[in-house]
N, C-alpha and C positions, 0 to 999 in steps of 0.2 A: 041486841047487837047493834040496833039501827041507833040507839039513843049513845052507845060508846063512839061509835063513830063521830057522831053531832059532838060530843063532849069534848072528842080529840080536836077537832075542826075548831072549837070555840074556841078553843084553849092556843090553838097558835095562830091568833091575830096578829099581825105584823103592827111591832112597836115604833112609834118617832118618838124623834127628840125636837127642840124646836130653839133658835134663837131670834134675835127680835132686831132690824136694825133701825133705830130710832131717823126722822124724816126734821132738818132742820125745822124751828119754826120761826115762824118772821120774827125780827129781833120786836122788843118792845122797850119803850120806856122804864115802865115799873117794875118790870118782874122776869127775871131769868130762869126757866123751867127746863131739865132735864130728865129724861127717864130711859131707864135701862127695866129689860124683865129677867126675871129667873126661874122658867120656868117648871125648872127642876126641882124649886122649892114652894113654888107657887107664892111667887114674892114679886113685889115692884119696886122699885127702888125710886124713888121722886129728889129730886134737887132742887131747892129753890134758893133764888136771891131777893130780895127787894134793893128794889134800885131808888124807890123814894124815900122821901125825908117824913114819913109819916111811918105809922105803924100799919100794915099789911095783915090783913084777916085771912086766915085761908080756911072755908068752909068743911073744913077735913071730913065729916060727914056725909058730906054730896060728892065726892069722888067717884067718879067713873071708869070701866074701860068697857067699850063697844067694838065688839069685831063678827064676826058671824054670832047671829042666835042674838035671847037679850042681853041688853046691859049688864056689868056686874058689877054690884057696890062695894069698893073696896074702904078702906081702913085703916089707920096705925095704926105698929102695934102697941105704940105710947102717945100720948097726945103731945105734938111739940109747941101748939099753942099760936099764939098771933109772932108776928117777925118783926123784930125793931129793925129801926131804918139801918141801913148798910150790912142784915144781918143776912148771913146764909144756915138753911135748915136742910136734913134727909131725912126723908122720914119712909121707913119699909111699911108699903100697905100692900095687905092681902084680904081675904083669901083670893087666887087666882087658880081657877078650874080650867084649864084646859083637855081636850080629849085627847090621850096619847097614846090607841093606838085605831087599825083600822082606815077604814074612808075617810071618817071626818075627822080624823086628824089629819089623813094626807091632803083634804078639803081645803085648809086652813095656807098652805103652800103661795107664799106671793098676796095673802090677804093683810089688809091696813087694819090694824086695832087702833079706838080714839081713846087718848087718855085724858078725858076732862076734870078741869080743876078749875072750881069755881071759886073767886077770892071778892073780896074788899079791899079797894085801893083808893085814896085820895077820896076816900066817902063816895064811891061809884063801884056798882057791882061788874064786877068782870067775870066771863069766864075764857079762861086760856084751854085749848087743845094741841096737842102732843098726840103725834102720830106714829104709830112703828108697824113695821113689815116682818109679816111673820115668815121664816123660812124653816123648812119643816124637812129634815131627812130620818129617815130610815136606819132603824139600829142593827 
């Protein structure tokens, strides 16, 4: 009897949903980044520009996002490869785990995720972060 009880209990964790508002980042010469998440699908969505007259590396394999707990390495799901100058690229990297439901999803409420993206620009390594604010309600 005692362990149906615990099962019912388990069983109605309260669910969130979460959306992300992205935090300007200081403009830059070289590179224009944008990011939106989805974390309905467990999906990032990354925008870039190269602003220079050179061809723009983007480390696609060192992708980051950092918010509570560790880092998680994200990934496209196609490789879009280096950016010719004036060009723009999206590229949807995943996997993106987040907890939905319980405490620590309600945890996550008002928290900064870093979205790092490390590149090659002008033959100097850069890394640009993107910031977004998690806001977490209750289904």
């Amino acid at each position: 009897m005692k362990l149906a009880a615990l099962l019912v209990v388990a069983g109605c964790a309260t669910q969130y949903a979460y959306t992300f508002q992205p935090i300007a980042p200081k403009p830059d010469p070289d590179l224009e980044a944008a990011a939106q998440i989805d974390a309905a699908t467990g999906v990032v969505l990354l925008e870039l520009a190269n602003h220079t007259d050179d061809l723009l590396q983007v480390q696609w394999s060192a992708i980051t996002l950092a918010g509570p707990g560790a880092p998680a390495s994200l990934r496209p799901d196609v490789d879009p490869g280096w950016l010719q100058p004036g060009a723009r690229v999206s590229a949807r990297l995943f996997p993106l785990a987040l907890p939905r439901e319980g405490a620590k999803a309600a945890a996550n409420e008002g928290r900064q995720f870093q979205l790092t993206v490390p590149v090659i620009a002008r033959r100097e390594s850069k890394v640009y972060q993107l910031t977004l604010t998690a806001h977490v309600r209750e289904l």
